[in-house]
N, C-alpha and C positions, 0 to 999 in steps of 0.2 A: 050513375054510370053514364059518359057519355058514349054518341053512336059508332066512336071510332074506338072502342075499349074493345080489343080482341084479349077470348080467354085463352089462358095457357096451360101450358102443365109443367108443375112443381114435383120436382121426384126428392122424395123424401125419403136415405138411407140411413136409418134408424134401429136398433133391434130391442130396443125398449116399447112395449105396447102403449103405454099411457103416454109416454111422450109423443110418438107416433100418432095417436088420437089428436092429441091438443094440436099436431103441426097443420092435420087432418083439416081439423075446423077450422082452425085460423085460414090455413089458405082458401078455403070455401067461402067462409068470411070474407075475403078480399076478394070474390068473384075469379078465382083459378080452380082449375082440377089439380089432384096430388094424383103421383102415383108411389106407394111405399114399396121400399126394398127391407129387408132384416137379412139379408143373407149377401156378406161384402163381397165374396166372391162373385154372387148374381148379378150385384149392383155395375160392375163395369160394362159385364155385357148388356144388360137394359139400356144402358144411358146411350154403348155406342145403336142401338136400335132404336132406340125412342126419341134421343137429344131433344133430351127435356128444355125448357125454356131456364130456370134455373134448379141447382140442386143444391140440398139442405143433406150437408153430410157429417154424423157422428162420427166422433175420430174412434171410441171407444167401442167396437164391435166387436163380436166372440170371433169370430173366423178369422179376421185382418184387418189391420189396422187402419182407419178413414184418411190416416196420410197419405199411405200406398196409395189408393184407390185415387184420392184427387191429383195424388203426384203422377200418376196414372191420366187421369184426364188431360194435365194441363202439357202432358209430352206429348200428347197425342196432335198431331197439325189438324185431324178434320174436327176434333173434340175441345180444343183450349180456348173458344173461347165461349165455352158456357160458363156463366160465373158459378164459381161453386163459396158455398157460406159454411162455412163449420161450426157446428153445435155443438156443443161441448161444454161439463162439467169443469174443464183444468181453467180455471178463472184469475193465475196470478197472471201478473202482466208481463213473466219470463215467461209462462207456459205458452202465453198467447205469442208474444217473439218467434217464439221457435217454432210452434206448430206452422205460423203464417210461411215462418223462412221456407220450412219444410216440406209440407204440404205444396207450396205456392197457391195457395188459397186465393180469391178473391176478398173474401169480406170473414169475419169472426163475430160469433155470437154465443156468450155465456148461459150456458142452465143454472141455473133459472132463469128464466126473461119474462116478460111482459108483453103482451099482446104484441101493444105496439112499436114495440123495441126488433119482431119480426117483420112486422110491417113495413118498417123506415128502413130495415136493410135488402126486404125483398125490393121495395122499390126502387131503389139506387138503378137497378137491372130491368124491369118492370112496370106496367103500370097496375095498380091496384083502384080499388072501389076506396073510396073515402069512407072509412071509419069511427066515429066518437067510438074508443074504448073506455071511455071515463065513466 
């Protein structure tokens, strides 16, 4: 890590426990703090009080949809421009289309992923710690 690598925080709206976990370490891994939501409706007011550096948000939540909630973010003028990354199981490449349209998401990312496949999209927004996940 170099001396100019400031930590951030990563809010992670998720209501999946185990996925939650694994976003959990990963971003600890990359030298960030998380902060987890499971509850969609909580998640917009956290984000307008905390403005997370980025957020990691499931479209598929019990209470509302992760679209609402980002399409929410990104209308927001003091909120849009936090990149928000969607995480998400719908992996054809129509689902991802429409989500991105919909949503107005910044970046997409398929479940299952790989370490570093979270890694390389938190960074686009971020700096992270350099990782061998191999």
């Amino acid at each position: 890590m170099t001396a100019d690598f400031v930590v951030k925080k990563i809010m992670i709206v998720e209501d999946n426990p185990v996925n939650q976990k694994v976003m959990q370490r990963l971003i600890k891994i990359l030298g960030h703090e998380s902060i987890s939501i499971t509850d969609g409706f909580e998640a917009f007011e956290k984000i307008k009080l905390l403005r997370p550096a980025v957020i990691l948000m499931d479209i598929q939540l019990i209470d509302i949809s992760g679209i609402d909630i980002t399409r929410a973010v990104k209308d927001d003028p003091e909120l849009k421009d936090i990149p928000v990354i969607v995480v998400t199981a719908s992996a054809t490449a129509d689902d991802q289309e429409k989500i991105i349209r919909e949503s107005k998401c910044d970046d997409y990312l398929s479940k299952p992923f790989l370490p570093q496949e979270l890694s390389d999209k938190i960074s686009r927004y971020i700096a992270v710690k350099e990782v061998d996940f191999k």
